[in-house]
C-alpha positions as CSV (number, residue, x, y, z in Angstrom):
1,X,-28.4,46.6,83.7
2,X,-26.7,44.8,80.6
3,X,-22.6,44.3,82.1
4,X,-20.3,41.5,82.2
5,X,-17.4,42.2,85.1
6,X,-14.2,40.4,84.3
7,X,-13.3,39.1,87.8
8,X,-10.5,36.9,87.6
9,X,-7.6,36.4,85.1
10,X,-5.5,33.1,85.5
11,X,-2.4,32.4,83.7
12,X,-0.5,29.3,85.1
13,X,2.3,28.3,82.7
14,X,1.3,27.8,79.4
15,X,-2.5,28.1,80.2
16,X,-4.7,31.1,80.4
17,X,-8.3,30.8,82.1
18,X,-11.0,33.2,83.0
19,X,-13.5,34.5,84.9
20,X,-16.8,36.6,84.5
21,X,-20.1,37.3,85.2
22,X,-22.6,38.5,83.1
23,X,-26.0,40.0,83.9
24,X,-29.4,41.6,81.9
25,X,-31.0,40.2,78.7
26,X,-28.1,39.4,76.8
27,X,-27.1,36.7,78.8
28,X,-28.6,34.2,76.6
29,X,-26.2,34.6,74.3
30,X,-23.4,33.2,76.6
31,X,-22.9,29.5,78.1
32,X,-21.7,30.9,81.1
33,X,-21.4,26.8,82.4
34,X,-18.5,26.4,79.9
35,X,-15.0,27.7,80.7
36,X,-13.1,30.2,78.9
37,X,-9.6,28.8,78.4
38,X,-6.8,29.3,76.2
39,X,-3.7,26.9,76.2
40,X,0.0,27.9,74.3
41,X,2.6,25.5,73.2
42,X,5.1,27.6,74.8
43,X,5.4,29.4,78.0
44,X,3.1,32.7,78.6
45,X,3.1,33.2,82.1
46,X,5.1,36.5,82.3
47,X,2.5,37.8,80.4
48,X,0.7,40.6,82.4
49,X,-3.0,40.7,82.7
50,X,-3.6,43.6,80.4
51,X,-2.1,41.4,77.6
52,X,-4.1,38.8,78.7
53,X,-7.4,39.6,79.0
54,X,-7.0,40.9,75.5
55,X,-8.2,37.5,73.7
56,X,-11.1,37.5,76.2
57,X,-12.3,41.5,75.3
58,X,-12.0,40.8,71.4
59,X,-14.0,37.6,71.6
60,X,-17.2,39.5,73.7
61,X,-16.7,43.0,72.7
62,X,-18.8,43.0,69.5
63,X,-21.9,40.9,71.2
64,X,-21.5,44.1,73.9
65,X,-21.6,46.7,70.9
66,X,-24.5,45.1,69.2
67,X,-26.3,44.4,72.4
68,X,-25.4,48.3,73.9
69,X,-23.9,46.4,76.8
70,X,-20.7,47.5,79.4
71,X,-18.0,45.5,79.5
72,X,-15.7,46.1,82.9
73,X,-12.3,45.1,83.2
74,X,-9.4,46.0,86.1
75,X,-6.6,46.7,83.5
76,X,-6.2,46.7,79.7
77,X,-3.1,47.7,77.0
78,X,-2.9,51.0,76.2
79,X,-2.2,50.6,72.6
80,X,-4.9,48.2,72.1
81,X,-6.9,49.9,74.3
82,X,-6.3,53.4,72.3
83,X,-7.2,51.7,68.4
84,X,-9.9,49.8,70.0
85,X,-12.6,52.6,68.7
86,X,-11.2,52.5,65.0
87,X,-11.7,48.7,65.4
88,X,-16.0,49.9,66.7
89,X,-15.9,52.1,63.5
90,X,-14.6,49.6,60.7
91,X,-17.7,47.7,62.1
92,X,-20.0,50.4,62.0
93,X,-18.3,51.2,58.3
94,X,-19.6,47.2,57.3
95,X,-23.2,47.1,58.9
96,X,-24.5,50.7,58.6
97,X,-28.0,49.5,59.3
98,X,-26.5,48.6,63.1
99,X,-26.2,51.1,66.2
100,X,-22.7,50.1,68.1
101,X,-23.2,51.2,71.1
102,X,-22.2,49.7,74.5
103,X,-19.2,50.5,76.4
104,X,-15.7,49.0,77.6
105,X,-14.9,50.7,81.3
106,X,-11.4,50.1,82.3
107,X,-9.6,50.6,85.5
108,X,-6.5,51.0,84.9
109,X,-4.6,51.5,81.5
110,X,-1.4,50.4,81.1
111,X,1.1,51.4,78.9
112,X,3.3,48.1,78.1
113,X,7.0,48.3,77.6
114,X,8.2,46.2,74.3
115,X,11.3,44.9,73.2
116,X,11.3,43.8,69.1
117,X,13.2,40.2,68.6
118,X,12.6,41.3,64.5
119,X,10.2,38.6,64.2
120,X,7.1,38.4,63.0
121,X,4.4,35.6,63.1
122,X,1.7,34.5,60.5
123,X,-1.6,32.6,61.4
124,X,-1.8,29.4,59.8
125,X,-4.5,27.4,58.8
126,X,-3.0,25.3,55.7
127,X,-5.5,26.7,53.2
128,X,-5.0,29.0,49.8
129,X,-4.7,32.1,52.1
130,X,-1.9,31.4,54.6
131,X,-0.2,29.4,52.3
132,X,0.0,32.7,49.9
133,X,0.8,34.8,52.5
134,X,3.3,32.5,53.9
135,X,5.0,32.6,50.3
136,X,4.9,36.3,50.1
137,X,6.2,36.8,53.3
138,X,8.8,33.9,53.2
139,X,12.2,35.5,53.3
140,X,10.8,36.8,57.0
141,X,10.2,33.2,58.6
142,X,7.4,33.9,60.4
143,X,6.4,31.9,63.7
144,X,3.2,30.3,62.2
145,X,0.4,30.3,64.6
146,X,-2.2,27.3,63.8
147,X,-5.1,27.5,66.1
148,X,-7.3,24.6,67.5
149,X,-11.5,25.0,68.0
150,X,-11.7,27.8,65.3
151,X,-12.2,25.8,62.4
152,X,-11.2,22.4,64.0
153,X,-13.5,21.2,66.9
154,X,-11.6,20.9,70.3
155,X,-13.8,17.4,69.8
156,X,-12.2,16.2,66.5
157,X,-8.9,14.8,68.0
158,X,-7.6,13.2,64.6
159,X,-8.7,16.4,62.7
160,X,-6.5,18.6,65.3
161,X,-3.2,15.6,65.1
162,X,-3.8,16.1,61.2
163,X,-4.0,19.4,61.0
164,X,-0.7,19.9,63.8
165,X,1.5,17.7,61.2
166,X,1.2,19.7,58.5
167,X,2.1,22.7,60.3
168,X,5.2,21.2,61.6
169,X,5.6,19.9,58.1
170,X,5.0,23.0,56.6
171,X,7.2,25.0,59.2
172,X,10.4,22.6,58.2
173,X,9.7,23.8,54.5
174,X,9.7,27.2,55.1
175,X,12.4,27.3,57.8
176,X,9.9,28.4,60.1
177,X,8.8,28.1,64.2
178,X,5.5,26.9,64.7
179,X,3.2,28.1,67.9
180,X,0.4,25.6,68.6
181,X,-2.4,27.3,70.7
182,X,-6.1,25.5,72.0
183,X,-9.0,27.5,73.1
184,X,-12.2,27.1,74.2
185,X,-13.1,30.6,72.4
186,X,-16.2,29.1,70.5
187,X,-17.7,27.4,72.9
188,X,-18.3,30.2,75.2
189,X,-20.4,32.4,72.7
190,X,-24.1,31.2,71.9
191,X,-23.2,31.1,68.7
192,X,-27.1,30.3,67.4
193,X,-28.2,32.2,69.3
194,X,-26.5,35.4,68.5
195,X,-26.0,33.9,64.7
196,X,-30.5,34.2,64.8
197,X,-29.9,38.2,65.5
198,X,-27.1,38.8,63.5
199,X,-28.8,36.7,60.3
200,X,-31.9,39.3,60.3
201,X,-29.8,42.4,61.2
202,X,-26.9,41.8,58.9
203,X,-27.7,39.0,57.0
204,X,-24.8,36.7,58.1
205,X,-23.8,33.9,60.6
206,X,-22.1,35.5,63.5
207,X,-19.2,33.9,63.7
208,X,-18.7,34.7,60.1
209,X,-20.0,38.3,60.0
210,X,-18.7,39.5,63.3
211,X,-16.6,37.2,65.6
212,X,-14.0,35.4,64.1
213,X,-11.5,38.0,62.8
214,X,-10.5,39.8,66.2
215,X,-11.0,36.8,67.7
216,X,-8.7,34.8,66.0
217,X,-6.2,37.3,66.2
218,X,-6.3,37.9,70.1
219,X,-4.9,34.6,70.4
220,X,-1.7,35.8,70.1
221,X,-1.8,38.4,72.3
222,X,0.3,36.8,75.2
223,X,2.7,35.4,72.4
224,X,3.4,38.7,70.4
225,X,4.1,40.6,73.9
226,X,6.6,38.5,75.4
227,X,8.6,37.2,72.5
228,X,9.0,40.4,71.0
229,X,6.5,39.8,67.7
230,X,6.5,43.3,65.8
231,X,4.1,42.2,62.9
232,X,1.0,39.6,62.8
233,X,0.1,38.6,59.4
234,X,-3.7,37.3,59.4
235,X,-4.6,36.1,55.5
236,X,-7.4,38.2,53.8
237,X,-10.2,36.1,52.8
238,X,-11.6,38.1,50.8
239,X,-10.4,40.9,48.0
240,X,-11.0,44.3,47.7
241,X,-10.1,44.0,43.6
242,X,-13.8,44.1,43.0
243,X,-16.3,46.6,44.2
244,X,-19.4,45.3,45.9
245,X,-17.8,42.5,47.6
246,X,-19.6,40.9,50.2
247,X,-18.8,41.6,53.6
248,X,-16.8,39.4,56.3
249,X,-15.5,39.8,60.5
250,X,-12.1,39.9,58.8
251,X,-11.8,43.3,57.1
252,X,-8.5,45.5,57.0
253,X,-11.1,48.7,58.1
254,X,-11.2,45.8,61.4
255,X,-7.9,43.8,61.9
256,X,-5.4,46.4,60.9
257,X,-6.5,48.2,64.5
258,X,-5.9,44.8,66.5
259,X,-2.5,46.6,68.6
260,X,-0.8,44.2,71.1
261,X,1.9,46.4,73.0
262,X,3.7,47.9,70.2
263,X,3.3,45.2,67.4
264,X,0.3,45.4,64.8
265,X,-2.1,43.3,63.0
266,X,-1.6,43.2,59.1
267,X,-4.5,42.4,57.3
268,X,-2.5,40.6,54.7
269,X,-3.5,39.9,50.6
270,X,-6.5,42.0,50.8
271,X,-5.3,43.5,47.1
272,X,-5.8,39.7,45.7
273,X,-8.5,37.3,44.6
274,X,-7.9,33.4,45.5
275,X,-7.2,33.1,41.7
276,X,-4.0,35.8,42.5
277,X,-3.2,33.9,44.9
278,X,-3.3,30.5,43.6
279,X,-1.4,31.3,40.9
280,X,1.2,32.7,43.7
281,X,1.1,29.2,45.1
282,X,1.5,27.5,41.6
283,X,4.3,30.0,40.4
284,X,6.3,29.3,43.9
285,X,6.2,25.4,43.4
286,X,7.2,25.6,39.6
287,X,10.3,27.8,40.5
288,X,11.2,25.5,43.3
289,X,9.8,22.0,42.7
290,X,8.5,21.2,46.0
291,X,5.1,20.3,46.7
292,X,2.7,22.3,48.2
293,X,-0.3,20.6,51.2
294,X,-3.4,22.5,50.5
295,X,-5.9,21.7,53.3
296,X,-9.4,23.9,52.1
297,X,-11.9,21.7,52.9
298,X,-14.8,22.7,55.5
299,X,-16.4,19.3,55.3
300,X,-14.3,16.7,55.8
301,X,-12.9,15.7,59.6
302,X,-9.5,14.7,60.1
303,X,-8.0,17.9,58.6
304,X,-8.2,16.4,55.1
305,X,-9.4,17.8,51.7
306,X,-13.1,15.6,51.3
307,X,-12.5,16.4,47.4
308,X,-16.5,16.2,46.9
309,X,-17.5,19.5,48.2
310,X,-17.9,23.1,46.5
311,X,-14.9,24.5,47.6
312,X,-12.5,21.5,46.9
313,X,-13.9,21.3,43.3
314,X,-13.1,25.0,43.5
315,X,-9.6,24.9,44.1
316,X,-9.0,21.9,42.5
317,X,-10.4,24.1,39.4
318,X,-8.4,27.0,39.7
319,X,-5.4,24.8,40.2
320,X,-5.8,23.3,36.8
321,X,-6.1,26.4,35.3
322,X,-2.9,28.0,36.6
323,X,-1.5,24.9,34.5
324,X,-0.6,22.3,37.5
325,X,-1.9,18.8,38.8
326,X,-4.1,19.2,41.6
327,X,-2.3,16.1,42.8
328,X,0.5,18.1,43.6
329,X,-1.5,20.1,45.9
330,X,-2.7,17.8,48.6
331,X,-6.2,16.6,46.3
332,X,-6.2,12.8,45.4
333,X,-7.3,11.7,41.7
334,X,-10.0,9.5,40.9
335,X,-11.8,9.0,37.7
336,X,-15.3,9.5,39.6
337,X,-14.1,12.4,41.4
338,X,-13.9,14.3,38.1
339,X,-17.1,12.6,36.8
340,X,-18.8,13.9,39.9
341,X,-17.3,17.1,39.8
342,X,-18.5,18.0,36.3
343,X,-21.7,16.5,37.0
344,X,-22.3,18.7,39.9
345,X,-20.6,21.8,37.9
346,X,-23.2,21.7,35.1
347,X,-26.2,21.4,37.4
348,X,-25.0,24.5,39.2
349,X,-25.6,22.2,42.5
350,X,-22.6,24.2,44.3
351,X,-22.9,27.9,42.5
352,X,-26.4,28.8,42.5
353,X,-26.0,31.4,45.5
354,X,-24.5,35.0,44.0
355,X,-21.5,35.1,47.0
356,X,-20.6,31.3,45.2
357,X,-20.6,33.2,41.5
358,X,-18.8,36.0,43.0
359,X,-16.2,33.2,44.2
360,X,-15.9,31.3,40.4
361,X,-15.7,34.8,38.7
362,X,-12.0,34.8,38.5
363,X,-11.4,31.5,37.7
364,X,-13.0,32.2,34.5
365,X,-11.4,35.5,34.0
366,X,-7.8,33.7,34.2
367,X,-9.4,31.0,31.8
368,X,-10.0,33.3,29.0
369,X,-6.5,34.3,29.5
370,X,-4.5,31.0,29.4
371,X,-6.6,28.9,27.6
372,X,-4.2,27.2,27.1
373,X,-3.5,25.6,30.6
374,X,-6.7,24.1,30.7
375,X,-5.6,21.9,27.1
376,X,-2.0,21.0,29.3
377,X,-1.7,17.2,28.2
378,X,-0.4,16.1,31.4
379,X,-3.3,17.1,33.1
380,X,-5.7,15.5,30.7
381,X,-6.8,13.0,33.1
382,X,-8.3,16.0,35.1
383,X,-9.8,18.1,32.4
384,X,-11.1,15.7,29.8
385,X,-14.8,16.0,29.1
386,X,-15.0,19.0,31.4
387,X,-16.9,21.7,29.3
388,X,-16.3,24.9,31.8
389,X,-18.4,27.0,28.7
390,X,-21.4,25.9,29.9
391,X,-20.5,27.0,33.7
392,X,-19.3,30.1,32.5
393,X,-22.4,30.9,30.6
394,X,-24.6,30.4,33.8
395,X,-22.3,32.6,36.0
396,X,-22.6,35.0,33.2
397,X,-26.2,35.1,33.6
């Protein structure tokens, strides 16, 4: 028998801890030794338990669909309970080649009363995506939610102080409240080992391909319910502008399901490329003069941009293009930074993979319509000697 029994749901506070056991094959893809908890910078503990076992349910339910497993549980949200088969189907939608099957038995279904404060919240990360949605949705001053051990390692204490600041900055600019949450979420999952199944089924990572967009999104489960949150904005990371783009965990056919009590996910952007919303970013600090942190970098610890990696040299880029100095968008110049860059650019070092083209596509399409931004004389310093023809030639095949 394949199960997992949720036994015990603490919340104490400000801190949420769990309880399970798991039994049959697909045990191995659990460290059942490390704890499940989740901590919140503000008080959850009138949260009820079928609120707060919903971070716990998004984060195993999709190893229980791929794995036909039964997942059993004393009480659960109705609402989130009720959309949580559309969520089984926008999976099913993305990995056709897959049979979901498993099961979620629940005890008791409770239907929670909700009270609407008419606020909404926004998950923040500091990159190109929050920041545009954060911009498009400014006049609502969303709490922002910024989450530590999703892409920061509970480990990397200078990343997480780093990463903290800027939120709090960036709330203060935005006349906006800031919810700080800590969770052991990844470190409960066998992430290799599941990530050595999903790879040949699906052709992706698992936390990439199936975990992290519900997941993330639970988080705020306790949050939403008792402060009266009617709307949580997660950024798209990818577009549906094109056809045949690749797929990701964080999907509207996936997030836009995620119900906590009465208030619902939006799947937020999804209708632009990260060239759209660059130039979102870039238009908001021309009209207002202020600048804007970008924090995109996946290598670099500390919660800083590295500036030597693909996707630095990406945004940096796209940044120049739009017509403004990277410098004004959390990248430091240096005269072998762009030497380096441009070097690596022409050897295709960073875009040889067709997801990477995909990803530089649009930067050249807004080239060949402001050619002129590239030319801008105060950012010479950044674009001299950088011949983007030859790039564009090899992403045009």
């Amino acid at each position: 028998i394949t199960f997992m029994k949720i036994k015990e749901i603490s919340i104490q506070k400000n801190r949420i801890s769990y309880k399970y056991e798991v039994q049959g094959d697909w045990k191995i893809f659990f460290n059942l030794n490390a704890e499940f908890f989740i901590e919140y910078s503000e008080d959850i503990s009138a949260a009820p338990k079928s609120i707060a076992v919903i971070p716990l349910i998004c984060n195993v339910i999709p190893v229980a669909w791929v794995f036909n497993a039964e997942i059993t549980v004393d009480e659960l949200d109705k609402d989130f309970y009720d959309n949580l088969e559309l969520i089984k189907h926008g999976y099913a939608a993305m990995y056709p080649q897959i049979k979901f099957g498993g099961k979620l038995t629940v005890g008791k279904v409770i239907d929670n009363a909700q009270v609407f404060n008419g606020g909404n919240a926004a998950f923040f990360s500091g990159g190109v995506d929050s920041f545009a949605t954060l911009i498009n949705h400014r006049d609502e001053n969303p709490t922002l939610i910024t989450l530590w051990g999703s892409d920061v390692k509970l480990s990397d204490f200078t990343g997480w102080e780093n990463v903290k600041k800027h939120a709090l900055e960036t709330a203060a600019q935005f006349h906006c409240k800031n919810l700080f949450i800590k969770s052991s979420f990844r470190q409960v999952v066998n992430e290799g080992a599941l990530s050595s199944v999903s790879q040949r089924l699906a052709n992706d990572g698992w936390w990439h391909g199936f975990q992290h967009g519900i997941a993330i999104i639970s988080h705020a489960a306790p949050f939403a319910y008792l402060y009266g949150i009617e709307k949580i904005y997660i950024a798209s990371s990818n577009t549906g502008k094109y056809k045949g783009h690749y797929v990701c965990a964080s999907d509207p056919t996936i997030d836009n399901h995620v119900h906590i009590g009465k208030c619902q996910t939006v799947h937020d952007g999804y209708e632009f490329n990260r060239q759209d919303k660059i130039r979102t970013i870039c238009e908001y600090r021309r009209k207002t003069g202020e600048n804007i942190n970008l924090h995109v970098c996946w290598i670099a610890e500390g919660g800083q941009n590295c500036c030597q990696c693909e996707k630095c040299y990406r945004t940096i880029c796209a940044i120049l293009i739009e017509g403004e100095n990277p410098e004004n968008f959390g990248f430091k110049y240096s005269p072998e930074l762009v030497e380096q860059m441009y070097k690596s650019l022409k050897d295709a070092s960073f875009i040889k993979s067709q997801i990477k083209s995909a990803r530089w596509n649009p930067i050249f399409e807004r080239l060949q319509e402001v050619p002129q931004n590239w030319q801008k004389p105060e950012n010479k310093k950044w674009t001299e000697g950088g011949d983007f023809s030859m790039i564009e030639k090899f992403l045009n095949g």
